[in-house]
C-alpha positions as CSV (number, residue, x, y, z in Angstrom):
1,X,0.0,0.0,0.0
2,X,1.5,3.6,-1.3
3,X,1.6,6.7,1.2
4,X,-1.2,8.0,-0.5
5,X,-3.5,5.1,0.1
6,X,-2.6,4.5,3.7
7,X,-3.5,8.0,4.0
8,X,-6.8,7.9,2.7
9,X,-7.6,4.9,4.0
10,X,-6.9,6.5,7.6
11,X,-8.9,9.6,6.4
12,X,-11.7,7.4,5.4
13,X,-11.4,5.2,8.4
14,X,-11.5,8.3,10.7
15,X,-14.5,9.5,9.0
16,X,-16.6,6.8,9.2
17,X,-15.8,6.1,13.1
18,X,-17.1,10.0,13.3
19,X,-20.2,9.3,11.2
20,X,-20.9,6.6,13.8
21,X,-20.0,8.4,16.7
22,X,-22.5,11.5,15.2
23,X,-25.7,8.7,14.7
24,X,-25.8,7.9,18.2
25,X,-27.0,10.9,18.6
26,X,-30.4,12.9,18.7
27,X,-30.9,14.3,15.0
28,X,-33.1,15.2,13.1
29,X,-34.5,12.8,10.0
30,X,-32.7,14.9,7.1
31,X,-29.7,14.8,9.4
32,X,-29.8,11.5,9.6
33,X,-30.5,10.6,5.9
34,X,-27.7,12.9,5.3
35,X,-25.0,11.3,7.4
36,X,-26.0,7.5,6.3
37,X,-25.7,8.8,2.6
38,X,-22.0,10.7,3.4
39,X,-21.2,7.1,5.7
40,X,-21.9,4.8,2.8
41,X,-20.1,7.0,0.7
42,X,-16.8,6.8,2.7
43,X,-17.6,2.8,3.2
44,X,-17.6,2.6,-0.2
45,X,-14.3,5.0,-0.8
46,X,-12.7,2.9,1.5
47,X,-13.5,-0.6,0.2
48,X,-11.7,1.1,-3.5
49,X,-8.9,1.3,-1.8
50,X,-8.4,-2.0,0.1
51,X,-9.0,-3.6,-3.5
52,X,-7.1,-1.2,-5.8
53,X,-7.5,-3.5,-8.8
54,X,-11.2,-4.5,-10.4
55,X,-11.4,-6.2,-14.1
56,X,-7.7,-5.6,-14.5
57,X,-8.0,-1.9,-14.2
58,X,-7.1,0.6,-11.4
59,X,-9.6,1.7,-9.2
60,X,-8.4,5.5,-9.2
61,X,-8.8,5.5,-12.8
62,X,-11.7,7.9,-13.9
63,X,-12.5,8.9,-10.3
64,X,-12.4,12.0,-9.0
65,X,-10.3,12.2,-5.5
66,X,-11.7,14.4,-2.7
67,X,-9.5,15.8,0.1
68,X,-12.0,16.6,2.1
């Protein structure tokens, strides 16, 4: 695993324990619907990363990165 990828694995990993941390707690139903969506999001980031190859291509390729 690259530099890169351990660090946005850690990123993603961080996020998602935070996006757990935030539903145990009272919120409102679009706030809720709002931070499943961003957690399945950075579940899903995460999983490109642990398998960086699919169909003999690179997972990276044709995705837009966020840093945020």
């Amino acid at each position: 695993m690259s530099a890169v990828s351990f660090a946005l694995s850690r990123a993603h990993g961080r996020n998602i324990e935070r996006y757990h941390r935030l539903l145990k707690t009272h919120l409102t139903d679009v706030e809720r619907n709002y931070i499943e969506c961003r957690l399945s999001q950075e579940q899903a980031a995460l999983a490109a990363i642990d398998r960086p190859y699919q169909d003999g291509a690179h997972a990276d390729t044709g995705r837009a990165v966020s840093v945020y």
